[in-house]
VOGU-3710 file (C-alpha; in Angstrom, 3 decimals, decimal comma):
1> xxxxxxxxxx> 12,391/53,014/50,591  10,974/56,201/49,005  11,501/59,006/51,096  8,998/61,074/52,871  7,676/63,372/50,411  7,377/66,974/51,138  4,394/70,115/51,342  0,972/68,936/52,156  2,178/65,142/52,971  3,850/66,217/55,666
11> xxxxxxxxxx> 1,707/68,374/57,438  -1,118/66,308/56,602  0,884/63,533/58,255  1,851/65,439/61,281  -1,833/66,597/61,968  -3,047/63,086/61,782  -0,242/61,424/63,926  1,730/64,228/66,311  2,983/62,053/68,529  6,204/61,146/68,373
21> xxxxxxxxxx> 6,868/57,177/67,746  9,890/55,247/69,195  10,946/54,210/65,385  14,418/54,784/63,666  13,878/57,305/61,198  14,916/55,706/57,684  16,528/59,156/56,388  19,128/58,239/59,066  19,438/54,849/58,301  19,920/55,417/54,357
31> xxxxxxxxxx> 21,140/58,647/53,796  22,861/59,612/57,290  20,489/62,720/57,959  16,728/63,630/57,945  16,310/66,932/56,598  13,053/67,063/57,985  14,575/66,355/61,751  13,857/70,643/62,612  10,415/70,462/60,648  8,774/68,210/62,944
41> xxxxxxxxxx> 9,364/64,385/61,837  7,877/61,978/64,137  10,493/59,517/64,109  13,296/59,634/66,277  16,872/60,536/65,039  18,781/59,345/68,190  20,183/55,702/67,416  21,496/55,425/70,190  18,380/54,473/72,241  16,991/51,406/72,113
51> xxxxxxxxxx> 13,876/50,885/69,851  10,841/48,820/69,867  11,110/48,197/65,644  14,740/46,887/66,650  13,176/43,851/68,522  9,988/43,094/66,968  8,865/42,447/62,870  8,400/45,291/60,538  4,760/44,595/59,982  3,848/44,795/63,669
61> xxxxxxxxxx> 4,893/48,132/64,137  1,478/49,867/62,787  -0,198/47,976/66,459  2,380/50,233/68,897  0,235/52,344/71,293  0,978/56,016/70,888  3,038/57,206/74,032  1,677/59,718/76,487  2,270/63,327/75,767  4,239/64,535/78,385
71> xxxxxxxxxx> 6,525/62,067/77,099  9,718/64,119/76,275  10,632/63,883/72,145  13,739/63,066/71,710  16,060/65,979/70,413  17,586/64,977/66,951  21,282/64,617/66,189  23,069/67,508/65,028  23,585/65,778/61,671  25,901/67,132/59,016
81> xxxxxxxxxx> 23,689/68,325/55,517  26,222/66,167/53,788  24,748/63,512/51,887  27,373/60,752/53,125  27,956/61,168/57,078  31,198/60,144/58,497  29,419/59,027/61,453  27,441/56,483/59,987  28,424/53,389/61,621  30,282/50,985/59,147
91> xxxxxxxxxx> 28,675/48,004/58,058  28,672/44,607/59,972  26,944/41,664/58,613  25,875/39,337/60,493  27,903/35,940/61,113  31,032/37,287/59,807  33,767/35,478/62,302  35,250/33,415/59,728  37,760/32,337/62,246  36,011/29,277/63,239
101> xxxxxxxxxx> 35,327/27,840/59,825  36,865/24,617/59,288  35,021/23,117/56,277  36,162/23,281/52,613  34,605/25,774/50,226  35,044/23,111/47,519  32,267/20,593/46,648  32,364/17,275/48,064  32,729/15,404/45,027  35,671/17,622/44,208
111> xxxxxxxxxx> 37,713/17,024/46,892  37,504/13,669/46,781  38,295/13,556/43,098  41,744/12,846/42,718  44,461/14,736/40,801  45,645/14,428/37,491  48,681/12,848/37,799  51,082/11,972/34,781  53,234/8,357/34,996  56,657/9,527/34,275
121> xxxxxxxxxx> 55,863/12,323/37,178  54,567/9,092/39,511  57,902/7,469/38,864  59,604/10,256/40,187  59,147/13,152/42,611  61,330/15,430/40,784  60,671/16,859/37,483  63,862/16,930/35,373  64,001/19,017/32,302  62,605/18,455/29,050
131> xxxxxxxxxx> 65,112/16,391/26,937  64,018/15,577/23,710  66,588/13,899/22,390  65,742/11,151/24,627  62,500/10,482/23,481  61,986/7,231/21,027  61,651/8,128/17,282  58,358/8,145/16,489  58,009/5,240/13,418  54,450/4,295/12,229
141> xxxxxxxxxx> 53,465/1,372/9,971  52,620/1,011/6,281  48,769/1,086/7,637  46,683/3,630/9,564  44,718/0,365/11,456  47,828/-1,209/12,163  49,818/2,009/13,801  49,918/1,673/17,277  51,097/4,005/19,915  55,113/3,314/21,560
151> xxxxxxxxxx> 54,125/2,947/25,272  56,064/5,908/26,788  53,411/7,834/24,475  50,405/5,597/25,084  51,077/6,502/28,678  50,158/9,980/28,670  47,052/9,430/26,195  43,573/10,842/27,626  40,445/9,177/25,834  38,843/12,144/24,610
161> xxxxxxxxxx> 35,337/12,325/23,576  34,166/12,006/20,101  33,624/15,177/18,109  30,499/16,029/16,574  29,560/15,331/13,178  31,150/18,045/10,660  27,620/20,233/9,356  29,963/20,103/5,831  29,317/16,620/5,187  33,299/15,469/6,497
171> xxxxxxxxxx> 35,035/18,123/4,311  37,844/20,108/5,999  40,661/21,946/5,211  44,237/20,050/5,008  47,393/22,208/4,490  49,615/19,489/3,190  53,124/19,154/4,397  55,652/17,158/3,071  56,029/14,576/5,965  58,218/11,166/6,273
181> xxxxxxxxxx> 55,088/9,492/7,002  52,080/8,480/5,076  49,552/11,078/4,562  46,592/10,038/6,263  43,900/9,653/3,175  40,588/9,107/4,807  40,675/12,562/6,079  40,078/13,337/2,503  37,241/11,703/2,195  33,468/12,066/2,883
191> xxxxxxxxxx> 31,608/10,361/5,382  29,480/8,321/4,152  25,072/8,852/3,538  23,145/6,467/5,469  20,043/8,805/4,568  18,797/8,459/1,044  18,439/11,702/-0,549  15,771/13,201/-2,951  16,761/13,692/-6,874  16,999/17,506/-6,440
201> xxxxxxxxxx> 19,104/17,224/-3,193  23,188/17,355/-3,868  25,779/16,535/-1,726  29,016/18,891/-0,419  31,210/15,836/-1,767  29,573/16,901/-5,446  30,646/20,152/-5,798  34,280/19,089/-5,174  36,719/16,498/-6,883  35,669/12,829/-6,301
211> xxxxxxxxxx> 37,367/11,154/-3,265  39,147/8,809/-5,333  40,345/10,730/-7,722  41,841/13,176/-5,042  43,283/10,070/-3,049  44,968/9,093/-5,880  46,195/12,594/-6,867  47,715/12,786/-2,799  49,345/9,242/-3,531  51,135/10,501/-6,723
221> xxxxxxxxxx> 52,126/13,644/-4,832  53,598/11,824/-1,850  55,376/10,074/-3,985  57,107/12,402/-6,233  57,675/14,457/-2,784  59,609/10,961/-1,030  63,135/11,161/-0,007  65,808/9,101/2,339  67,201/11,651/4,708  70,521/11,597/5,099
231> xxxxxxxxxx> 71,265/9,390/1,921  74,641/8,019/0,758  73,486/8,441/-2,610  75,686/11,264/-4,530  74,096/14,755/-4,206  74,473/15,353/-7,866  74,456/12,791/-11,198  74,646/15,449/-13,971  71,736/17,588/-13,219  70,036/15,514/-11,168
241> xxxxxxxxxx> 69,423/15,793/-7,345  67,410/14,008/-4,836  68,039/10,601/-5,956  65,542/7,970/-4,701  65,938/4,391/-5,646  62,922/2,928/-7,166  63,997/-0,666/-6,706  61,703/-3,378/-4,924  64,683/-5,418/-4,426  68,595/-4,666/-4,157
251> xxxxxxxxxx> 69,522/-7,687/-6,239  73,248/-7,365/-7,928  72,776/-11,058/-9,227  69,915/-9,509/-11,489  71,403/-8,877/-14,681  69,345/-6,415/-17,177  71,112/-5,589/-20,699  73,774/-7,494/-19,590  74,317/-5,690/-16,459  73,293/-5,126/-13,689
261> xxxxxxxxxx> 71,102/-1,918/-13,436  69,644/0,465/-10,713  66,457/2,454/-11,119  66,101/6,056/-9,311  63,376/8,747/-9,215  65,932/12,038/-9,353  64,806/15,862/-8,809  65,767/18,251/-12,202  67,568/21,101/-11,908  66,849/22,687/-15,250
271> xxxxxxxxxx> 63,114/22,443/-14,828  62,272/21,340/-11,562  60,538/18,137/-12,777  61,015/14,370/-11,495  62,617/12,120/-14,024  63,728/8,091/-13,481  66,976/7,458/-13,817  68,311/3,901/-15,168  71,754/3,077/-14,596  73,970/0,627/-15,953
281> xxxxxxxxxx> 76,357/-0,358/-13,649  79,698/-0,707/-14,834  79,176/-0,034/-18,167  82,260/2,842/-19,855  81,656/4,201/-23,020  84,649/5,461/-24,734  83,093/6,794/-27,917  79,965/9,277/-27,117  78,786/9,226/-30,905  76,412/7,000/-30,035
291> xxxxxxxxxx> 74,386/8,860/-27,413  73,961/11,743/-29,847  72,427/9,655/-32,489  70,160/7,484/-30,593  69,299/10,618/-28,732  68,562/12,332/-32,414  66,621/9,463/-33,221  64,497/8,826/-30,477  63,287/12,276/-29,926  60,945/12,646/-32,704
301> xxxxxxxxxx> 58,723/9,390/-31,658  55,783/10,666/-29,339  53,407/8,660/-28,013  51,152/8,358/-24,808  51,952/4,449/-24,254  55,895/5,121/-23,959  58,428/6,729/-21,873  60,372/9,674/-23,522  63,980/9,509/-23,113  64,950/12,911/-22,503
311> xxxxxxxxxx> 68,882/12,175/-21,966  72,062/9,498/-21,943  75,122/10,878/-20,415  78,401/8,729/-18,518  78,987/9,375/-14,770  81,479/8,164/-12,014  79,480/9,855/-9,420  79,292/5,964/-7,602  82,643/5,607/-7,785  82,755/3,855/-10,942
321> xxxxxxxxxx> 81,718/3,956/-14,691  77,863/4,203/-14,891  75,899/4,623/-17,990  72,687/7,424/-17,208  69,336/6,724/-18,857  66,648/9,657/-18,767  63,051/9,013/-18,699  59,788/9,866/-17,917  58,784/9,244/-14,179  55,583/7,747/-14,094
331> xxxxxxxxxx> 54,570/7,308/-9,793  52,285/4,793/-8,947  53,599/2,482/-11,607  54,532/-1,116/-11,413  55,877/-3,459/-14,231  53,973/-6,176/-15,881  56,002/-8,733/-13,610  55,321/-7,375/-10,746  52,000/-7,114/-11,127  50,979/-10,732/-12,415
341> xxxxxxxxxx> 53,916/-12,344/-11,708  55,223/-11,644/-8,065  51,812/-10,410/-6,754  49,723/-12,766/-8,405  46,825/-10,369/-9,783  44,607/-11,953/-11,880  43,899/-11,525/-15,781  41,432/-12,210/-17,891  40,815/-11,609/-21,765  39,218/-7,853/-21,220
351> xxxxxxxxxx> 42,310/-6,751/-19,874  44,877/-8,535/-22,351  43,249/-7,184/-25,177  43,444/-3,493/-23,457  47,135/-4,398/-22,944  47,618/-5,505/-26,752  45,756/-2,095/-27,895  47,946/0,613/-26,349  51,549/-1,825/-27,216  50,517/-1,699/-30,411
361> xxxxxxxxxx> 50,151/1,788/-30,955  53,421/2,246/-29,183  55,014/-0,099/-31,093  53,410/1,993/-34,441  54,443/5,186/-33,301  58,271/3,607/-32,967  57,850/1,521/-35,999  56,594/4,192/-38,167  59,920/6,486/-37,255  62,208/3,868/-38,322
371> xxxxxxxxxx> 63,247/2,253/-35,287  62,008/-1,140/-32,977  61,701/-1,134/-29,301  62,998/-4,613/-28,399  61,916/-4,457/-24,953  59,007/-5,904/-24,942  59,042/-7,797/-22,096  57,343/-8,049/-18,345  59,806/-6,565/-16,613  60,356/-3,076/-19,056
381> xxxxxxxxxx> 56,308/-2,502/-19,218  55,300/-0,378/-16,922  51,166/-0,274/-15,907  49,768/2,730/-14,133  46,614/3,371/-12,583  43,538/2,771/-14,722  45,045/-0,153/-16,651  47,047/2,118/-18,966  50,551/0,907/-20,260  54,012/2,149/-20,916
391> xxxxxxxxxx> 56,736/1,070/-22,620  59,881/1,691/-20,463  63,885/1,516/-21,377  63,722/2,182/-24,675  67,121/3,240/-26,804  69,215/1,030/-23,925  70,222/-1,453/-26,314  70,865/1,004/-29,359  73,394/2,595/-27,361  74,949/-0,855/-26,182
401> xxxxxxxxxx> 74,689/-2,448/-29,328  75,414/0,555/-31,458  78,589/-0,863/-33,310  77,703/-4,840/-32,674  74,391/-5,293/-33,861  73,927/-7,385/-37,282  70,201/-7,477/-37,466  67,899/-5,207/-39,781  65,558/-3,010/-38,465  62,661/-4,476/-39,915
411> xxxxxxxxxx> 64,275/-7,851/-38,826  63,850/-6,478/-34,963  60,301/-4,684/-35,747  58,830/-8,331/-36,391  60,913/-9,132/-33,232  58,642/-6,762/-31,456  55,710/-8,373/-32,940  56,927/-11,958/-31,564  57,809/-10,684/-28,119  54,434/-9,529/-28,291
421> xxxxxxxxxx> 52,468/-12,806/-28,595  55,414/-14,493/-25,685  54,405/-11,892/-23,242  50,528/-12,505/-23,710  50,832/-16,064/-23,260  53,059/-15,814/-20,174  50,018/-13,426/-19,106  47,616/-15,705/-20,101  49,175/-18,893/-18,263  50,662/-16,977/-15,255
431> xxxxxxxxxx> 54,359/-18,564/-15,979  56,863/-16,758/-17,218  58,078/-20,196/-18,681  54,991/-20,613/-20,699  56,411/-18,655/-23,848  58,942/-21,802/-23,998  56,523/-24,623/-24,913  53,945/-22,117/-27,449  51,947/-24,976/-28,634  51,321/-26,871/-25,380
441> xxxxxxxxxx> 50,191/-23,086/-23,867  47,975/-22,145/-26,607  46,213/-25,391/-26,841  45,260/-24,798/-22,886  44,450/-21,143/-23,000  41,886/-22,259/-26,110  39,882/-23,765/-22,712  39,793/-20,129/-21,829  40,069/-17,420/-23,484  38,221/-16,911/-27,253
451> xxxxxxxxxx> 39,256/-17,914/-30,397  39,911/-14,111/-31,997  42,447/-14,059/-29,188  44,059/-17,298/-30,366  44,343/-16,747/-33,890  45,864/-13,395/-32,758  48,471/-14,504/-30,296  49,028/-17,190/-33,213  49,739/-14,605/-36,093  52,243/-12,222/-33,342
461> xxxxxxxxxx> 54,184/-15,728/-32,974  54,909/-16,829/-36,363  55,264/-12,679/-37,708  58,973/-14,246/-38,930  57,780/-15,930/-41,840  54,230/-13,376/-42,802  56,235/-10,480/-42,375  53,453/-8,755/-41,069  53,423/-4,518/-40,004  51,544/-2,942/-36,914
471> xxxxxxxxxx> 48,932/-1,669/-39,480  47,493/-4,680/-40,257  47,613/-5,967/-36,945  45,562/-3,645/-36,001  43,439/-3,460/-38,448  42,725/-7,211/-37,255  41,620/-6,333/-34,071  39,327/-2,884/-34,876  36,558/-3,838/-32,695  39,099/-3,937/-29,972
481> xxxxxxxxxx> 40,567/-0,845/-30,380  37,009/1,171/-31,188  36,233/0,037/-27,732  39,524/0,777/-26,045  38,488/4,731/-27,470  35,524/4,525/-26,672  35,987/4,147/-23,181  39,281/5,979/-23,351  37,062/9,125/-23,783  34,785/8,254/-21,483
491> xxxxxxxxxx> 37,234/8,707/-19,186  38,645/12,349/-21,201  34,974/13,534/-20,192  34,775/12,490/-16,754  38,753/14,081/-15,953  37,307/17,350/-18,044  34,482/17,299/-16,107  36,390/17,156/-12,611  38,861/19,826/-14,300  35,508/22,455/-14,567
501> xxxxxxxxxx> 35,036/22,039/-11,342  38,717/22,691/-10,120  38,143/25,699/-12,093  34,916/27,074/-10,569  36,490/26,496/-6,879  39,550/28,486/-8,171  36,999/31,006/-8,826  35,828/31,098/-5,478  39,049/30,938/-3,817  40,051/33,983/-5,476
511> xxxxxxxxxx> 37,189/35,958/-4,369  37,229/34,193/-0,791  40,666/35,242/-0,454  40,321/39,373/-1,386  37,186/39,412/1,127  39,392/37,872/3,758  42,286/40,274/3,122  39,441/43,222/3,440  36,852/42,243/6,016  37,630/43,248/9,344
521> xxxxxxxxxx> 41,328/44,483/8,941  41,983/46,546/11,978  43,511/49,258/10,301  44,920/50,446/7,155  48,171/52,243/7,074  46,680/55,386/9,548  43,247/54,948/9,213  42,267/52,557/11,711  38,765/52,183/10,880  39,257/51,542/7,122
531> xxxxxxxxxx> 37,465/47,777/7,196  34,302/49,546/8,690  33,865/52,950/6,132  33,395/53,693/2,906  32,841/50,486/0,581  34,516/48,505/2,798  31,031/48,400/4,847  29,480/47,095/2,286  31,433/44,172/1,678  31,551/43,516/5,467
541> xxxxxxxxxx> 27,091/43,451/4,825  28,241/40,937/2,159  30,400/38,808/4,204  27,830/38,412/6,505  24,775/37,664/3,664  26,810/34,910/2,331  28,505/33,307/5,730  26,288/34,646/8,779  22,974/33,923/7,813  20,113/32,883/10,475
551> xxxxxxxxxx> 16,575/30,649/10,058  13,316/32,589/11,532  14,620/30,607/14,707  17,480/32,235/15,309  19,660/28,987/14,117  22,800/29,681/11,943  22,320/28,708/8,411  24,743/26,477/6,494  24,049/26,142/3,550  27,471/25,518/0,728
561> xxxxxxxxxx> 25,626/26,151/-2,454  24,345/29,785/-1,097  28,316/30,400/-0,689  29,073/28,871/-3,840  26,532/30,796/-5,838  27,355/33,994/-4,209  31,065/33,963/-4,470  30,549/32,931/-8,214  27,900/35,859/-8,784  30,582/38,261/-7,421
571> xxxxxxxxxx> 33,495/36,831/-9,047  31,478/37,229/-12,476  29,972/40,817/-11,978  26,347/39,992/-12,709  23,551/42,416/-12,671  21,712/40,547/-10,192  20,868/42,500/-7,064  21,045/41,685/-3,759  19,499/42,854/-0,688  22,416/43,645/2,324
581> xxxxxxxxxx> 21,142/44,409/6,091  23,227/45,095/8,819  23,031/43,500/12,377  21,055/45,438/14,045  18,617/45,809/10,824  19,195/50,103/10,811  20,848/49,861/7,518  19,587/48,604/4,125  21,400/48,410/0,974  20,412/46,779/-2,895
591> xxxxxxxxxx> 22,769/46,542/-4,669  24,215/45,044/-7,813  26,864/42,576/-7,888  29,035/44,520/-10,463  29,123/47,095/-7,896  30,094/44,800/-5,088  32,922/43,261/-7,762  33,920/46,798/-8,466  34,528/47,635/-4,086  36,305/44,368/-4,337
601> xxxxxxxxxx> 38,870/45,764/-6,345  38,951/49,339/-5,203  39,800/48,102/-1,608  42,216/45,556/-3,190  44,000/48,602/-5,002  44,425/50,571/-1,811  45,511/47,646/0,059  48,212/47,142/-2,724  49,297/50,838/-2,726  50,879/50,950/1,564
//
C-alpha cells in the first residue's frame, strides 16, 4: 500500500475524520514505524491490543461506528526512526507445523513408477568392478540386416525413440576411422524423395558426390586400409609391410606356373602405396640375370588394361625359397573365374565384346613392344568395377622360362590371339571345358549370340595358320571399339564432372575452416576480446548472414545453397556487396566481399604470428 501522503492530505484528513479508529496503522505493519504517530494519525500504533480489522474483512471496515470521544487514544509506541525495527515481530505463516505431514511430495504416478533397474545388477546385490576383459568380443556379420546384438549386450538395450528427420536431406558428417568392421555405407547415403520436386528445385544430395560413387570410393578405401591383427605373416618381404592375403581359398593342391602360388595386398615402404604381391612358392633362382631383363623389358609397355610390374626379387622370409612378383593392386577386383565361373554371373554378347576390346588393346600395347603376355586365361584377368579389365601376372613365365623356352615370340603373340577366342567361348558356354570341343561350342553359341561374334571367335582360333596381328583384329571389329570410346568418355565426363564438384566443396572447406578458427575465439594471446573487435566483428556479422538467418516468423532458415554461394563469393573475392546486421539490429555494415576475403586473411595472419 501507498503510504499516507503528506501537507494538505493530512490535515484535510484529520479535519474530516478526528476520531481515532481501532485499525492497525499500515506504517507499522510495513515499515515498523509511522512517522506521522506525533502528528496526529488516526490509526492506532499499539499492536498489542486487539483490533476489530483483525477479526472481520478488509472491505467492512469503512461501516465501523466512530467511538465516543471521551474515549482515551491510544498513546503510540516509542518506535525507533530506523527504517527496519528490531521489534518487528518475525514472520509466521500460517500452517507451518510440518511435523505432522506424512504424504509424499512426489506425484502419484511417480512413486509408483518403478526404478530403472539393470539385469546384471538384478542378478546380484553387489556391484563388482568393471572388468573388461571379461566382456565377449564384440564380432558382427558380413551384413548390417543380419548383425544382431550378443545377449549380455541386448540386455542392457533401451528402445529409444526415433530421431527426427535430418533438415539436410540425410547428409551428415562421418570422420572415418579405420575399424575391423565394415563401415556402415547407408549412412552415406541420402534418404530417399517421396515428394516430386519442381525443375528449378535441387537437392542437398546434388551439390555433393553421387551416393554410389562415394560408396564405392569407402569400399576401395576399406579395403586398401584391411589388415589381420596379430598376423603370422613376416613383418617385412623386401620392402613390403602389412601383408594381407588376397586368396579366396588356401588351396596348396592348386598349382599356378607350375607351383603353387600365394597372392597378398602388401603396404610400400618407399612410397607408401599398396602393391599385390604374387609368390611362387618354392621356386630358387640361382642366376638373377633374368629378373633384370624381364624387368628392363617390361617397363616400357603402359597400358590402362594391364597390371604394371614394378619389381621381381627372391625371399626366404616364409622360411623357404619364394619367388616375389610386384604389381599393381587393383581393390574391388575379382578374376574372370570367379566371376562367371564360381559365382555364376551371367554374360551376354554386350559384355564379351567390351571384354574382347580392352584385351586387345592390352595385348597391342605388349605386342607392339616386342613381347606376348601368355596369360590369357580366366583365372589371371582381373575385372573391376564398371566392367573394365586387367591383365594380371604378366613377365611370370619369362622369368621361369627364361633359359627353357624354344618358342618365337611371334609364335606366342598368335598364342595370345588363340587363348583369346578359348576364353570367350568358355565365357560364352559357362564351362571352362568348352574350349576342348571348339566346333561342338561354336555351333551352339551360333543359337545365341550373332554371327560377327562367330566369325570373330572363329578367326582368334585358327590365328596359327593366318598369322594374323592385333591391328587387324581390330580393325575387324571398329564398330565395337568406337562404341567401347564412346561410352568410355561418357564416363571421363561424368568422373570430371564429380571431380568439379570435389573441387568447389574444397573451396568451401577452406573458407569454412579459417571462419571457424576466427569466430568466437575467446581470446587471442592477451587480448581476450580479439574475436569481438576490429575486423573480427565483421566476420562474426558474416557468420551469422550465412548460418543464422531467420524467416519474417522468427523460424531459422536452412537453406545449403545460401551457404554454398556465400562461402564461394568469399573464397573468390567478388565485388558483390553484402548487407551485415547485428543481433540486436544497432549496427549496419555493406560491404564488399574482397574486403571480407581480405579480414579473412588479416585475422588468419595474426592468428599465425602467437
Amino acid at each position: 500500500m501507498k503510504p499516507h501522503s503528506a501537507g494538505s492530505d493530512l490535515n484535510s484528513h484529520i479535519s474530516s475524520n478526528s476520531t481515532p479508529i481501532n485499525t492497525p496503522c499500515r506504517n507499522i505493519l510495513i515499515h515498523g514505524f509511522c512517522k506521522y504517530a506525533d502528528k496526529g494519525c488516526i490509526f492506532t500504533h499499539d499492536l498489542t491490543k486487539p483490533s476489530v480489522a483483525t477479526t472481520m474483512p478488509v472491505e467492512t471496515t469503512k461501516n465501523i461506528p466512530s467511538q465516543p470521544k471521551s474515549a482515551p487514544v491510544a498513546s503510540p509506541l516509542p518506535l525507533s526512526k530506523k527504517k527496519f525495527n528490531l521489534k518487528t515481530p518475525s514472520f509466521t505463516p500460517g500452517g507451518t507445523d510440518l511435523s505432522g505431514i506424512s504424504k509424499p511430495l512426489l506425484p502419484p504416478k511417480v512413486i509408483k513408477s518403478t526404478s530403472f533397474v539393470t539385469s546384471n545388477l538384478l542378478a546380484s546385490k553387489s556391484v563388482s568392478s568393471f572388468d573388461f576383459q571379461s566382456l565377449p568380443t564384440f564380432t558382427p556379420s558380413a551384413s548390417t540386416s543380419e548383425a544382431t546384438l550378443d545377449s549380455s549386450v541386448a540386455s542392457l538395450a533401451i528402445e529409444s525413440p526415433a530421431l527426427p528427420p535430418s533438415p539436410l536431406n540425410g547428409h551428415s558428417i562421418h570422420m572415418g576411422n579405420i575399424t575391423n568392421f565394415p563401415v556402415q555405407y547407408q549412412l552415406y547415403a541420402p534418404e530417399a524423395m517421396s515428394i516430386p520436386i519442381k525443375p528449378n528445385e535441387r537437392l542437398v544430395h546434388d551439390y555433393f558426390m553421387p551416393s554410389e560413387l562415394r560408396e564405392l570410393l569407402l569400399r576401395k578405401n576399406e579395403v586398401c586400409f584391411q589388415n589381420i591383427p596379430n598376423s603370422t605373416f613376416p613383418p617385412f618381404v623386401g620392402a613390403y609391410q602389412s601383408l594381407m592375403p588376397l586368396d579366396i581359398s588356401i588351396d596348396k593342391t592348386r598349382l599356378d606356373f607350375g607351383y603353387t602360388t600365394w597372392l597378398y595386398k602388401a603396404l610400400s615402404n618407399i612410397d607408401g602405396n599398396f602393391y599385390s604381391l604374387r609368390r611362387i612358392e618354392g621356386y630358387r633362382l640361382d642366376d638373377l640375370s633374368p629378373i633384370d631383363v624381364v624387368m628392363d623389358n617390361w617397363k616400357n609397355v603402359a597400358s590402362p588394361y594391364i597390371t604394371n610390374i614394378y619389381d621381381c626379387f627372391p625371399s626366404n622370409q616364409f622360411n623357404d625359397d619364394s619367388l616375389i612378383f610386384v604389381y599393381d593392386f587393383c581393390p574391388l577386383s575379382k578374376t574372370l573365374q570367379e566371376y562367371h565361373f564360381l559365382a555364376k554371373s551371367p554374360v551376354n554378347e554386350q559384355i564379351l565384346w567390351n571384354y574382347v576390346v580392352q584385351i586387345l588393346l592390352a595385348l597391342s600395347s605388349i605386342h607392339k613392344c616386342g613381347l606376348a603376355a601368355r596369360i590369357v586365361d580366366p583365372k589371371r584377368i582381373l575385372l573391376l568395377p564398371g566392367n573394365k579389365v586387367k591383365l594380371n601376372s604378366l613377365g611370370i613365365f619369362d622369368v621361369m622360362d627364361f633359359n627353357t623356352n624354344s618358342a618365337t615370340i611371334e609364335e606366342l603373340q598368335q598364342k595370345d590371339f588363340q587363348d583369346l577366342g578359348f576364353l570367350l567361348i568358355s565365357l560364352a558356354c559357362g564351362s571352362s571345358s568348352a574350349p576342348k570341343q571348339p566346333e561342338k561350342s561354336l555351333k551352339f553359341m551360333s543359337t545365341v549370340f550373332s554371327d560377327e561374334f562367330i566369325r570373330f571367335i572363329t578367326c582368334l582360333i585358327h590365328t596359327e595358320t593366318t598369322n594374323i596381328s592385333s591391328k587387324q583384329l581390330i580393325s575387324q571389329i571398329t564398330p565395337r571399339v568406337i562404341d567401347f570410346f564412346r561410352k568410355s568418355q561418357y564416363s571421363q565426363d561424368n568422373y570430371q564432372l564429380e571431380l568439379c564438384k570435389a573441387l568447389e566443396n574444397s573451396r568451401c572447406f577452406r573458407v569454412l575452416t579459417k571462419l571457424g578458427f576466427i569466430n568466437s575465439r575467446s581470446h587471442n594471446g592477451l587480448d581476450k576480446n580479439w574475436s569481438e573487435g576490429s575486423i573480427r566483428y565483421i566476420l562474426s556479422l558474416f557468420r551469422d548472414y550465412v548460418f543464422h538467418q531467420v524467416d519474417e516468423n522468427g523460424n531459422p532458415v536452412i537453406d545449403l545453397s545460401h551457404v554454398l554461394e556465400c562461402l564461394k563469393k568469399a573464397d573468390a573475392g567478388t565485388d558483390e556487396k553484402v548487407l551485415l546486421v547485428s543481433r540486436n539490429e544497432k549496427n549496419c555494415f555493406i560491404i564488399k566481399y574482397t574486403q571480407l576475403k581480405e579480414c579473412i586473411d588479416l585475422s588468419m595472419e595474426d592468428l599465425s604470428k602467437i
